[in-house]
N, C-alpha and C positions, 0 to 999 in steps of 0.2 A: 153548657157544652162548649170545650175548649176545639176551635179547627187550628191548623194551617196556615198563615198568610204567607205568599211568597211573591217576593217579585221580583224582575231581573236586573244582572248589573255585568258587563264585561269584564270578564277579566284578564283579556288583551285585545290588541290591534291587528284588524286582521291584515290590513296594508304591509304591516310590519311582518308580519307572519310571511307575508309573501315574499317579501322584498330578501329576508334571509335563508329560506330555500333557494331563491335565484342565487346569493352567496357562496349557497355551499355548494352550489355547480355538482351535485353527486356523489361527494368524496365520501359523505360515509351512510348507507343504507338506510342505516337506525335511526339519522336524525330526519333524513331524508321521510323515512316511513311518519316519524313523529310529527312534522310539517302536516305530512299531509295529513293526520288524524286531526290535527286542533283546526283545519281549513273544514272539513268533514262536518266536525264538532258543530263549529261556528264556537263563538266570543261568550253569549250570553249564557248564566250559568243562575240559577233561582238564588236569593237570600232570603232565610224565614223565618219566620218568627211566630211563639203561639198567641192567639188571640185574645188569650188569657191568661193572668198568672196564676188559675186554677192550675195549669197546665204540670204546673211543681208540684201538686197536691199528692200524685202517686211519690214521688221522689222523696220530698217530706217522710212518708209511710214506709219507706222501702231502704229508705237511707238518713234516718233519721240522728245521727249523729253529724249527717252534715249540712245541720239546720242554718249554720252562721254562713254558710255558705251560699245556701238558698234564698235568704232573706235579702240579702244583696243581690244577690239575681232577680230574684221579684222583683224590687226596689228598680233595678235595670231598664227591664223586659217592661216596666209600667211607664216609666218614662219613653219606652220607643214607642208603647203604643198611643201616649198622651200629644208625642211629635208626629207621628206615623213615620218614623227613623227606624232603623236598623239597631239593634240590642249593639250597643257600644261600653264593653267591658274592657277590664283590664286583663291581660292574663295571669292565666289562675294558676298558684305554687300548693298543692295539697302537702302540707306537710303532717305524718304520723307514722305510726310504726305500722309493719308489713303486717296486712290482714284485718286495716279497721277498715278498706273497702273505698281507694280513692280509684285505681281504674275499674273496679264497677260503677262506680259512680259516673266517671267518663264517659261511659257507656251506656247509660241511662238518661244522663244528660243530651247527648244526641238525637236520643228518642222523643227526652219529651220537645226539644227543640225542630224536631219534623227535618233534621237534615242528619249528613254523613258524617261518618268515625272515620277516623283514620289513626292507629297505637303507632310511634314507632319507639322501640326498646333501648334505650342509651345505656342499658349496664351493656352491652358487645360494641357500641359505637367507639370508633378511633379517626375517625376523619370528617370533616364536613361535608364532603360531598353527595356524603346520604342523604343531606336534607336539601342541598342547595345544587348539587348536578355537579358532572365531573367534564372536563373541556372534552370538545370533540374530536379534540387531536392526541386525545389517548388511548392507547390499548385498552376494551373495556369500559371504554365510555358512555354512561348512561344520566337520562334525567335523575332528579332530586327528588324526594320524596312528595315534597310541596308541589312543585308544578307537576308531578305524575297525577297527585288527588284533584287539581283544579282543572286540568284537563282531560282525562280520562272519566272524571265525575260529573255529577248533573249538580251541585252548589260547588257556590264563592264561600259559604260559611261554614263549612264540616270542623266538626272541632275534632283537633290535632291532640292528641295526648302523648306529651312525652314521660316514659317512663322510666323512672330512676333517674332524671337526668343529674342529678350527683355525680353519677358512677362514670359518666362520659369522661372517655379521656381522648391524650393527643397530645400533639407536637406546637411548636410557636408556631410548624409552619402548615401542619393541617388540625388547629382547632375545630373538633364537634360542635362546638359551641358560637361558634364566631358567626355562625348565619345570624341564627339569634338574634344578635344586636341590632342587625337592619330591619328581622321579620317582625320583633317585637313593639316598635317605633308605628303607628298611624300612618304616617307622615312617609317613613322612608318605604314600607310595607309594601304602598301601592306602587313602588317601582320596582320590585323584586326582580332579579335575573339571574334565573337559571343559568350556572356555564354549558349545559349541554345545548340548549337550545337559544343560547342568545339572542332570546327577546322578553321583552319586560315583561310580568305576569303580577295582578293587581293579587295580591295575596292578605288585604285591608282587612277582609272581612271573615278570615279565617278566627276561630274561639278556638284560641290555645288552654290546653290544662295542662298543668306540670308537675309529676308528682315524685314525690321526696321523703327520706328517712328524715334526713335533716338539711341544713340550709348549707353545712360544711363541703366545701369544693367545688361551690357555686360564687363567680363570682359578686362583687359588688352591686358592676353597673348593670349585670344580667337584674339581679333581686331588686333594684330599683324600677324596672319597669313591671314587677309584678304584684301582683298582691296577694298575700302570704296568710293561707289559713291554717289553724293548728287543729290536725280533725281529732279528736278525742275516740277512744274504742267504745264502742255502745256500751251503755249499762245495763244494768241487770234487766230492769223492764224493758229498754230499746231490746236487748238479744233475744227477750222472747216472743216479740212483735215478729222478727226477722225469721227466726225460725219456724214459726206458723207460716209465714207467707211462703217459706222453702215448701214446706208441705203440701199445703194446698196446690201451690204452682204443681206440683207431682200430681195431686189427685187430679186435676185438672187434666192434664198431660195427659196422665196412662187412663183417665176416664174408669177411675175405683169409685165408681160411683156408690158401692157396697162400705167403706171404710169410713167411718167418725171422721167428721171432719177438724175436729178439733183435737188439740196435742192434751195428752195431761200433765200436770204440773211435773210428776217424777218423770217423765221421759223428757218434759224441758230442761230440765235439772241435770239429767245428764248428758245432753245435747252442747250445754254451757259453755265448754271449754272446746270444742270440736273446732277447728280452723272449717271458718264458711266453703275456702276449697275441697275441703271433704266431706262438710255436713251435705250436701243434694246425692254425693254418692251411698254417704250412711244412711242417711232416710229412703235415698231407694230400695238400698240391701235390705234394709227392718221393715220397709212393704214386704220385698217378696218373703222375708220370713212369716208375717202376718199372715197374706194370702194364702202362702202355703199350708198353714197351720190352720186355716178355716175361720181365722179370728176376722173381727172388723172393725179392731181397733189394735194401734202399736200398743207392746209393752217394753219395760224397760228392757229386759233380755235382749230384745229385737235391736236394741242399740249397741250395735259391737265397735267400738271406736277402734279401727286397728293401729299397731304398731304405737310411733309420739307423737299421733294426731291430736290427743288431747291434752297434752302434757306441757303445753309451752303459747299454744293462741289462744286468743281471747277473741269472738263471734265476731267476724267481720266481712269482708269481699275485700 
């Protein structure tokens, strides 16, 4: 049995907290109002870790094409729990094509690691201060995405998933990119400052994932502090691992207790090519045709792939 461990760590001062509300004498509401949430809050925020590296075993099963990825995390996660340290990765570059399933994985990843997601989407990012806050002497001025999740969250470790960050663009003078370089650093991490809220925020222990077509319009010294995995699309026996589990999660869900639980091979077969963002919707449509029809098991009829849903992806998330 895999639990839980968590334990606490500040990820800021509250002296300092104070000291920069009395600064801002009231001038602007919002940052004003933000003071006093993180005084509210308090400092201390859980970091966790699971007890086991059982804990990947679902992840393994569910997302099995991103084994190489896992086995270095075990490898991790075994060493924190050998120090009783905190899982200390590198961050992570998901590199493959759309629909082999690296923000689900993000996402799963979170899960089994017992803390919070936070997506934020770089194909619309144009400026940095989405991630890092915009000064408070601007029209519009708001926190950064970063210190929004460490202080409005209950962990210091939520992993961060940016996606597409490729696609990020910008100017010399407002790079999307340019936090990055400080938040991705150990070392520089734990000093992070927000410009909206000008006070340091230990942002150390955030688990970044970064997912990518390709490594192209990412800088150098960015891809130097990550480590870069090539996720391959499932094979033929991984997609139909994948696709039972879609099912079943259904049967489970809508409680068909009445329906086979198992796929047959010609309805996997034509499920194959389906983009995983439309296979839970397909398998649900070929239930209710099923049910309605009196049957208690799919047949291949029941799988109507509409439109060029199947015609260009290969089984992924």
């Amino acid at each position: 049995m895999t639990i839980t461990i968590a334990q606490t760590r500040p990820v800021y001062n509250i002296a300092e907290v104070q000291g920069a509300m009395e600064r801002s004498h009231g001038r602007l509401p919002e940052l004003d109002a933000f003071y006093e949430r993180m005084l509210d809050s308090g400092a201390d925020r859980f970091v966790t870790k699971p007890s086991s590296t059982d804990a990947f075993d679902e992840l393994y099963e569910e997302c099995p094409n991103f084994s190489e990825v896992l086995d270095d995390l075990s490898r991790y996660l075994g060493l924190a729990l050998a120090g009783n340290s905190s899982v200390n990765v590198m961050p992570v570059l998901l590199l493959g094509e759309p629909g082999v399933g690296k923000t689900h994985f993000g996402k799963r990843l979170a899960n089994a690691i017992g803390t919070e997601f936070e997506l934020i989407s770089m194909n619309a990012l144009s400026a940095g201060f989405i991630i890092s806050g915009s000064s408070a002497s601007w029209k519009g001025a708001k926190c950064g995405k970063v210190a929004e999740r460490l202080v409005r969250g209950r962990y210091a470790n939520p992993v961060v998933l940016l996606d597409e960050v490729e696609k990020a663009t910008g100017s010399t003078q407002s790079d999307p990119l340019s936090a990055l370089y400080q938040l991705l650093e150990p070392e520089t991490s734990r000093n992070f400052r927000d410009e909206f809220i000008d006070v340091d925020i230990d942002a150390s222990q955030i688990f970044w994932v970064m997912t990518a077509n390709s490594t192209e319009g990412i800088p150098a010294p960015l891809l130097s502090r990550m480590a870069v995995y090539d996720v391959p699309a499932p094979t033929p026996e991984q997609a139909y691992g994948i696709a039972q589990r879609i099912y079943e999660g259904l049967l489970t869900e809508l409680q068909l207790k009445q329906l086979d639980t198992v796929l047959t091979s010609a309805v996997l077969a034509k499920l194959m090519n389906v983009s995983p963002r439309e296979m839970r919707k397909t398998l649900l449509d070929a239930l209710g045709y099923a049910v309605a029809a009196g049957r208690n098991s799919l047949q291949v009829d029941d799988i109507r792939v509409k439109g060029n849903a199947g015609k260009h992806h290969r089984i992924g998330f």
